[in-house]
SEKOL-740160 format. One line per 2 residues: for each residue x, y, z of C-alpha. Coordinates in Angstrom, 2 decimals. Each point is the difference from the previous one (the first is absolute). Example, Ala and Ser with C-alpha at 12.3 -4.5 7.8 and 13.67 -1.06 7.14 Angstrom:
12.30:-4.50:7.80 ~ 1.37:3.44:-0.66;
This chain:
63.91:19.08:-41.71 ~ -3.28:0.23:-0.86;
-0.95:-3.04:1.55 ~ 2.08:0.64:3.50;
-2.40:3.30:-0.25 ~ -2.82:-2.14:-0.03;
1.17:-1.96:3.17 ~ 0.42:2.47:1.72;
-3.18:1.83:-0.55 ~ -2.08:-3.23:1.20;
1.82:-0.32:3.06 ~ -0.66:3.73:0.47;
-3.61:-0.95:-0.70 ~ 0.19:-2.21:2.22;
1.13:1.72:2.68 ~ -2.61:2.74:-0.71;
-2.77:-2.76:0.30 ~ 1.22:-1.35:3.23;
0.14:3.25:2.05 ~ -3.34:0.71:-1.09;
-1.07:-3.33:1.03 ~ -0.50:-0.74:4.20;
2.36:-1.21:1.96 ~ -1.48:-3.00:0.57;
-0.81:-1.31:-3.38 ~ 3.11:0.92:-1.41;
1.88:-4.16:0.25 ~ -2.64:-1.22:-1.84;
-2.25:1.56:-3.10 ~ -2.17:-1.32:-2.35;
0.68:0.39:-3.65 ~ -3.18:1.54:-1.02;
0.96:3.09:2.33 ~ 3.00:0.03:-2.03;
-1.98:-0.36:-3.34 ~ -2.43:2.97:1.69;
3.30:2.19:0.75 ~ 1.49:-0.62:-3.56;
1.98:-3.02:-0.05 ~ -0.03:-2.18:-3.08;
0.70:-3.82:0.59 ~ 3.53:0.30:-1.51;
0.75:2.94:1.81 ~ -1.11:-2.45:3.27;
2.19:-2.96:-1.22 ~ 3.06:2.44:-0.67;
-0.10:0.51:3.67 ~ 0.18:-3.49:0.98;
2.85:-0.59:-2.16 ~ 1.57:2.86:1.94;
-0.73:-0.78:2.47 ~ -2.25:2.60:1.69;
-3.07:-1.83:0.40 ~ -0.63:-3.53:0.75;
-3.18:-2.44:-1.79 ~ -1.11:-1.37:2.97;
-3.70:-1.58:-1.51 ~ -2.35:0.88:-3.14;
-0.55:3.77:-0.04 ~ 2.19:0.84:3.13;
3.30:1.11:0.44 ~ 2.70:0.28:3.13;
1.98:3.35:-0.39 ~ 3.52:-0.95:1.13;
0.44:3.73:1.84 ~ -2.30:-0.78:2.49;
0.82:-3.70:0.74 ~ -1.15:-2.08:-2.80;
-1.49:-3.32:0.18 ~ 1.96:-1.22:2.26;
-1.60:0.77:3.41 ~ -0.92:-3.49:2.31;
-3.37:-0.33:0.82 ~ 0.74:1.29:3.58;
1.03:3.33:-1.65 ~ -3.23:0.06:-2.03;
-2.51:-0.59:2.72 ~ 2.17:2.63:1.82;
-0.27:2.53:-3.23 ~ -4.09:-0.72:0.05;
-0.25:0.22:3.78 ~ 1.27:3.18:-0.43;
-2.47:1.18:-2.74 ~ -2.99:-2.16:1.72;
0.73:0.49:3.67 ~ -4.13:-1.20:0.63;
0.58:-3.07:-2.42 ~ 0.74:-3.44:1.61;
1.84:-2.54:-1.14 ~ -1.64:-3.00:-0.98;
-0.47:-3.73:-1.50 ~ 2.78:-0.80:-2.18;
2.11:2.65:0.81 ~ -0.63:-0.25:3.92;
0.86:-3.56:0.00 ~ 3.66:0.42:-1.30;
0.40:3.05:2.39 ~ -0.90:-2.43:2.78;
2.42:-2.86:-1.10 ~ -2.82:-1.85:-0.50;
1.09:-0.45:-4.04 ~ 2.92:-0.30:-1.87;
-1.64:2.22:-3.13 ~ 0.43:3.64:-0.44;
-2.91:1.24:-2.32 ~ 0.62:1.87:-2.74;
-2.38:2.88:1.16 ~ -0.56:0.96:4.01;
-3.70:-1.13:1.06 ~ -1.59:2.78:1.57;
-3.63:0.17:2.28 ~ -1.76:2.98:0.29;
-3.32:0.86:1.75 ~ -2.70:-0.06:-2.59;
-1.78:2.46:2.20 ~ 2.55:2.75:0.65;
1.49:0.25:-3.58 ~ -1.86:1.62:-2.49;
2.11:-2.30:-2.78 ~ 2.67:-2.33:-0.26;
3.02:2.21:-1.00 ~ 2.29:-1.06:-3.01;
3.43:-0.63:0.66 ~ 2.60:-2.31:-2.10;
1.10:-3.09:1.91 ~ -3.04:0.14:2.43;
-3.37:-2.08:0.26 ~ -2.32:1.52:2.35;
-2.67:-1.97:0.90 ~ -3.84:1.05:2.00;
-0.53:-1.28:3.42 ~ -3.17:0.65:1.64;
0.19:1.87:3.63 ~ -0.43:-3.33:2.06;
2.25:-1.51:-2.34 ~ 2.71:2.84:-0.60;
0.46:0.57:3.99 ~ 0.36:-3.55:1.18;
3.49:-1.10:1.05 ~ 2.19:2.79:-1.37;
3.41:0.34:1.80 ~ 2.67:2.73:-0.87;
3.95:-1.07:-1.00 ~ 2.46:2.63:0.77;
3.25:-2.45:-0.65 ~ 0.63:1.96:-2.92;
-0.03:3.70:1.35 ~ -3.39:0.81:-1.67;
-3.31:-1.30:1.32 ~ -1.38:-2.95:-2.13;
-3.27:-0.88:0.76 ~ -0.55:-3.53:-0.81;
-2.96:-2.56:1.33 ~ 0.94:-2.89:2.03;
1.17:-3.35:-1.18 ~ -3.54:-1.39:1.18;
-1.59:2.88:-1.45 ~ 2.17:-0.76:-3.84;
-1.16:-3.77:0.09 ~ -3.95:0.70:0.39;
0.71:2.94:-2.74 ~ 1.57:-2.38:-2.08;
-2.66:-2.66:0.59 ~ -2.66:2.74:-1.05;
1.18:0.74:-3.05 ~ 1.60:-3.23:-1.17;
-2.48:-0.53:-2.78 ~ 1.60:3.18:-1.86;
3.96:-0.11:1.38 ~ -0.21:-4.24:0.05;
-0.24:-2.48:2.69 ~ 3.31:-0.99:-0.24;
1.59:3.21:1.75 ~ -2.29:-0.21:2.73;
0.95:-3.45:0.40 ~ 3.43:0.90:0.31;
-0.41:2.70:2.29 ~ -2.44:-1.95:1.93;
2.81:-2.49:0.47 ~ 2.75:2.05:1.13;
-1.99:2.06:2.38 ~ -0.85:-3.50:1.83;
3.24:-0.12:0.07 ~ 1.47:3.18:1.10;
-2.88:1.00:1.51 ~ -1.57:3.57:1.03;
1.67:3.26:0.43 ~ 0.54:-1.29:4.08;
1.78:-3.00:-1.50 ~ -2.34:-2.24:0.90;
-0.29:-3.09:-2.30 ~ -2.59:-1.82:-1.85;
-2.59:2.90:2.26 ~ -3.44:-0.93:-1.22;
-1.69:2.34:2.24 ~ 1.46:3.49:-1.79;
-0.35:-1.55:-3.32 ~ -4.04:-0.69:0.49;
-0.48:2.88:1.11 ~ 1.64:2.08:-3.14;
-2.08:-2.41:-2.23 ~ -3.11:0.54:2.21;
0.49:3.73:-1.07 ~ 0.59:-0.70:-3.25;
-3.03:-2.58:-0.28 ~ 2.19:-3.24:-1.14;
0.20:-1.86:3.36 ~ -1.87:-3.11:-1.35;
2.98:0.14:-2.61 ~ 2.71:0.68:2.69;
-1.38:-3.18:2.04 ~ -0.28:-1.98:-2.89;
3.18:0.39:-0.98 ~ 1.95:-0.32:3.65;
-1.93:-3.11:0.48 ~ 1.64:-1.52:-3.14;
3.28:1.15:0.74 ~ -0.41:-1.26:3.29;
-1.48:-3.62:-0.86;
């Protein structure tokens, strides 16, 4: 009895903790705001085994209420668009929104304009990155497929990104991307279309890259 007692006061605590938390952070929580609201680790790990919440990485949890872990990556660039209607989606993340990879990344890549946000904001399963104004503003285009507004950059505008930061994320996704947008071509459909692609990596300062590169894929 005692123990059933003890159930169900967690999941009461739980439930306590959750409407005080926003709406919007309430799928996914970290376990030190657990820790900071009272939860000991085994208290945490009794609610897996039950169930209620969900391990999703090291120090984060999924609470099974409010969806779990199980949302596609279109759902959580959805869920962030919400949250980050000025953010735009970018590198990684914009490529397999475009098609132009297979991958889904584990967190949603996110640009903001280093400018016009005070800080990059904090939110679990999101990466924002800083793009200066020239930078930011350049070949953004706005997805409404999905019945909420994604901003995302062009697929011209995600290779010269990709290209400009290749010596942190690798070469090898750029590569890939680079490939497959040659062969799928810009948002007009347009294959292998050099022209929109130097002028992304113009803006982004990698052009000598760019050319480089197209001239050995072409031969």
């Amino acid at each position: 009895m005692e123990t059933e007692n003890h159930t169900s006061e967690l999941s009461l605590r739980l439930e306590r903790f959750l409407r005080a938390t926003p709406r919007d952070s309430q799928r996914l929580v970290r376990a030190a705001d657990f820790v900071q609201a009272g939860f000991h680790g085994q208290e945490l790990a009794r609610l897996v085994e039950r169930g209620e919440l969900q391990r999703v990485q090291r120090g984060v949890y999924a609470v099974t209420e409010h969806g779990g872990a199980a949302l596609s990556h279109t759902d959580r660039v959805l869920e962030l668009q919400r949250r980050f209607p000025r953010a735009v989606l970018c590198l990684s993340s914009a490529a397999s929104w475009l098609g132009l990879s297979t991958e889904e990344p584990l967190e949603v890549d996110l640009a903001l304009h280093r400018e016009r946000t005070g800080h990059l904001p904090v939110a679990l399963g999101a990466r924002f990155h800083w793009m200066t104004t020239l930078v930011f503003e350049f070949g953004q285009m706005t997805d409404t497929r999905h019945g909420v507004p994604v901003r995302v950059f062009t697929p011209a505008k995600t290779v010269a990104d990709l290209c400009r930061r290749r010596n942190t994320l690798g070469f090898a996704p750029y590569l890939s991307v680079l490939k497959a947008y040659l062969e799928h071509g810009d948002e007009d459909g347009s294959r292998g279309a050099a022209a929109p692609l130097l002028a992304a990596a113009q803006v982004c300062r990698v052009e000598a890259t760019v050319r480089r590169d197209l001239s050995v894929l072409y031969g």
